[in-house]
C-alpha angles and dihedrals in degrees: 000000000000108000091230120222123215129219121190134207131200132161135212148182102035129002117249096049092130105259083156089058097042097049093044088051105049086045090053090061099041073048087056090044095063094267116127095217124175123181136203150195135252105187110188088209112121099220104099095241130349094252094101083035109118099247087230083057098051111357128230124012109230119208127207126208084248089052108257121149102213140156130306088249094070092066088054092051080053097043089051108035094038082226127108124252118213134184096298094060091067131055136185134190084229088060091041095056098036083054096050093042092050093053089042083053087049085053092240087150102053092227113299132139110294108215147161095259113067108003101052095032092052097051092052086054094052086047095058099047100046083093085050100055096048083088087229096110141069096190118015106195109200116185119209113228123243127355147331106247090045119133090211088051101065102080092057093043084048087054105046079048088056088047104034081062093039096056098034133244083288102056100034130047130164122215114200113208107201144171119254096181128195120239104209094198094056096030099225142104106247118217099196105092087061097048088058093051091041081053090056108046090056095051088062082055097261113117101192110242096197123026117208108196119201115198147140096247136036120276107243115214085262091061093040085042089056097047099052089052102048093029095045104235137131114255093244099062105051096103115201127225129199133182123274140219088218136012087236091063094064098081087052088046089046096051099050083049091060089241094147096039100050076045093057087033092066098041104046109252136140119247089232107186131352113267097247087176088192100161093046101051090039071060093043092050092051098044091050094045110041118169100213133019133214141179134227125177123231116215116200142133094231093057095123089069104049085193097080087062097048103127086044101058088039087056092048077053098049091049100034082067102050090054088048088236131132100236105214112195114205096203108222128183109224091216086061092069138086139170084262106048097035098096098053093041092056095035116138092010113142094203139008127217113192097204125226111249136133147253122031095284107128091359101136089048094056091053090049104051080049089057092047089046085046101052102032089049092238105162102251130184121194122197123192116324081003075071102044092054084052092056091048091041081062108044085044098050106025106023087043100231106138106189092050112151160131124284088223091074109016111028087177096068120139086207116042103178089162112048134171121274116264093230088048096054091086100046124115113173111060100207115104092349112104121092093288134162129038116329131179124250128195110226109215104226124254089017120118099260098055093050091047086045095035090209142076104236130036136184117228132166126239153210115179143127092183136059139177116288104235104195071078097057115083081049086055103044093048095056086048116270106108127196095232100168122044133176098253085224120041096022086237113163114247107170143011137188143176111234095193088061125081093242121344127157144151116193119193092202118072110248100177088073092068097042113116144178101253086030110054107195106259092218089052090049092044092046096048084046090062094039092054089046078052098055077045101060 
C-alpha cells in the first residue's frame, strides 16, 4: 500500500483568493510528474451539503458520479485532473457534526462528554484521511474551506495541527495562499496583512511550510526577504501569484514558480520527470488563439452570480476550444423576457442554452426564448429543467395545449407533461433526496445524439425530482418532437430532439459536470459546432 502524503491548503487575509485553483493546479503538475494525486474540500458551512443552498448563496451545485451534491470547487479538481471526484472528496460541518451526533445517539462513546476536542476533531481527521487509506494516492490535497480567523474554521486548523504532528514534517505539510495588496497612493505592496495571517494561523499551532502570495504586481526580493523573516518560512518556498488572464494559465505560472518541486521537496519525494503539460498547453493555445467567435445566450433565473453557472461557462470554454471559437455568453435573465420583447432580446445570438434551475420564477421567459429558438431554427440545448420547458414550449405551441405544464408550478394542469417522479412522490425532506449521481441512458439509433455520443449507451449525472410524463409521449413524437435517449431501466425520457430542425435538443441529465479539460463534452462541442455553422450562414 502507497504511503500516502498530505498536502494542506488554507487561505488568509480576504475569501475568494483562489485556494481550488491553486490546489488543482498544484495537484495537475505532481499528476504530470507520474503522482496520482486527488484533492478535496473541507467547507466550514453547517448545512450538510449546498443542494438546498440558494445558487445566489453559494453558487453552483456540483454533482459527483456517487451522488453526492458538493461544492462548485470539486468541478474544477475534475476539469483540471481529468479524474472523478465522489462523496469523500467533500465535507461539511453539517455532515461532521450530524456524524458525530448520530454515533453519540448509538452510545459509541459510552457516555462520555461529546466535545469539540476530541470528538469533532477526531471525526474531521478520519474524514481527511479516508482518501488516504484507499490505498489509490500518493499525495491527497485537502483544502480547508474560508478563512483563517474564522470561528467556524477552528475545528478543522485544529485538525490539520493534530495531523501535521501525528504524521510527521515528511508526510504532512500546510500551504498558506494569501493576499499581498497594492496600495496606489503610496505606491507599494504592503506585507502586513500576511504577517497577521500568518499570526493567526500559528497561534492555532500550524507554522506554514509554503506561502503563495497573490498579488497585482510581482514580489521583489525586499518583499520575499521580509516574509520569510516575520512568517517563518524559508525564501524558496514563498510562491508568488500573480493574476491570470485565465484560470488555465496557473499551472503554467506555478510551475515556473517551483510550486511542485519546493511540495515534493518537503516531503521527500523524487521530481520524477519534468511536467511537459502538452495537452494542456496544444488546449491552451487554442483556446487563446480561436479563428472565429460566436455568441449563445444563456437563459437562467441565477445570471446575476456567474458563478451558478459555472460548469457550464467552463464547458463553453473546453469546446470552444475544440472547435477553435470564442464563445461569447450574453447573460439573460429569464424574468426579463416576454412574448413581445423575445425577439429583440435574443437578436443576433448563434446559439441559445436554457439553463437548468427551480421553482416558477422566470418560467414563461424561458419557454419563450425556446419558441423563438424553435421557429427561427436557432440551434438550442436544454439541460434539466431547460428540457423540461422544451417539452412544455411544444405541447403548448404545436400540440395546442395550452395549459401544458409542470407539476412543480402549476399542480392543477390539465396537462402535466412534466410530473413528478413516482419514487419522489413520498418524500418529505428535500435535502439529498432528488434522482441524483450517474445513471445509464439508451441512444435511439440514427438520431443526433447518437451520432454526437457515437454509442448506444452513456453514462450522465443528475439532479431531478421531475420527468417527462410519458402518457404524453406517442402525442408528442407524432407532431416531431422524438424521445431519443431513455433510462434502460425505468423508460424514463432523457433526451429529446426535433429532426426537422438544424440542431435542436433537451437533456434531462446534466452534461456540463463531466466536461474536462483534456475531455471536452461531446453535447457542448457539438452544440458550439452548430452554433459556429449558424454565425456562418
Amino acid at each position: 500500500m502507497k504511503n500516502t502524503k498530505y498536502v494542506f491548503v488554507t487561505g488568509g487575509v480576504t475569501s475568494s483568493l483562489g485556494k481550488g485553483i491553486i490546489a488543482a493546479s498544484l495537484a495537475k503538475l505532481l499528476q504530470e510528474r507520474g503522482y496520482s494525486a486527488t484533492i478535496q474540500k473541507l467547507d466550514p458551512y453547517i448545512n450538510i451539503d449546498p443542494g438546498t443552498l440558494n445558487p445566489y448563496e453559494h453558487g453552483e451545485c456540483f454533482v459527483t458520479d456517487d451522488g453526492a451534491e458538493t461544492d462548485l470547487d470539486l468541478g474544477h479538481y475534475e476539469r483540471f485532473l481529468n479524474i472523478p471526484t465522489s462523496q469523500a472528496n467533500n465535507v461539511t460541518t453539517g455532515r461532521i457534526y450530524q456524524s458525530v451526533i448520530d454515533k453519540e445517539r448509538r452510545g459509541e462513546f459510552l457516555g462520555k462528554t461529546v466535545q469539540i476536542i476530541p470528538h469533532i476533531t477526531d471525526e474531521i481527521k478520519n474524514r481527511i484521511q479516508i482518501l488516504g487509506k484507499t490505498g489509490e494516492y500518493d499525495i491527497v490535497i485537502t483544502e480547508i474551506g474560508g478563512t483563517v480567523g474564522d470561528i467556524e474554521s477552528l475545528p478543522y486548523i485544529e485538525s490539520v495541527r493534530q495531523l501535521l504532528w501525528e504524521l510527521g514534517a515528511k508526510n504532512a505539510i500546510s500551504i498558506h495562499l494569501t493576499l499581498i495588496p497594492y496600495l496606489a497612493a503610496a505606491g507599494e505592496l504592503k506585507t502586513k496583512p500576511t504577517q497577521h495571517s500568518v499570526k493567526m494561523l500559528m497561534q492555532s499551532g500550524v507554522s506554514p511550510d509554503i506561502l503563495v502570495c497573490r498579488s497585482e504586481h510581482k514580489l521583489n526580493d525586499g518583499i520575499k526577504n521580509k516574509l520569510a523573516l516575520f512568517c517563518n518560512v524559508q525564501k524558496e518556498a514563498i510562491i508568488e501569484a500573480l493574476d491570470a488572464e485565465t484560470i488555465y494559465d496557473v499551472p503554467n505560472l506555478m510551475y515556473e514558480e517551483q510550486l511542485d518541486k519546493v511540495v515534493l521537496n518537503k516531503l521527500d519525494l523524487p521530481f520524477n520527470e519534468k511536467p511537459a503539460l502538452a495537452e494542456w498547453n496544444a488546449f491552451l493555445k487554442k483556446h487563446k488563439n480561436p479563428q472565429n467567435e460566436i455568441e449563445i445566450g444563456l437563459i437562467g433565473k441565477y445570471v446575476e452570480l456567474h458563478d451558478a453557472y459555472k460548469s457550464i461557462t467552463e464547458s463553453f470554454i473546453h469546446a470552444g476550444a475544440t472547435n477553435e471559437v470564442k464563445v461569447n455568453i450574453r447573460w439573460i435573465h429569464s424574468e426579463s423576457l416576454t412574448t413581445d420583447n423575445v425577439p429583440e432580446k435574443l437578436k443576433g445570438l448563434n446559439g441559445i442554452l436554457v439553463a437548468p434551475g427551480f421553482g416558477d420564477r422566470g418560467i414563461e421567459g424561458k419557454i419563450d426564448a425556446i419558441r423563438y429558438a424553435r421557429e427561427n431554427n436557432v440551434p438550442f440545448l436544454g439541460i434539466c429543467l431547460g428540457m423540461q420547458m422544451a417539452v412544455i414550449e411544444f405541447s403548448r405551441n404545436v400540440l395546442g395545449l395550452k395549459d401544458a405544464f409542470s407539476i412543480e408550478m402549476n399542480d392543477k394542469t390539465k396537462h402535466p407533461v412534466i410530473n413528478l417522479m413516482e419514487e419522489q412522490k413520498t418524500i418529505v425532506n428535500k435535502g439529498g433526496t432528488m434522482r441524483l449521481g450517474s445513471w445509464k441512458c439508451e441512444l435511439l439509433e440514427n438520431s443526433k445524439i447518437s451520432s454526437i455520443y457515437n454509442q448506444k449507451i452513456i453514462d450522465e449525472r443528475h439532479r431531478h425530482r421531475y420527468e417527462f410524463n410519458n402518457d404524453y409521449l406517442e402525442q408528442i413524437e407524432n407532431a416531431g418532437m422524438i424521445a431519443t435517449g431513455k433510462n434502460p431501466d425505468t423508460n424514463l425520457v432523457e433526451v429529446i430532439e426535433i429532426p426537422n430542425h438544424p440542431w435542436f435538443i433537451g437533456v434531462q441529465y446534466h452534461p456540463e459536470y463531466k466536461s474536462t479539460v483534456l475531455n471536452p463534452h461531446p453535447l457542448f462541442v457539438s452544440f458550439v459546432k452548430a452554433a459556429l455553422e449558424h454565425s456562418l450562414t
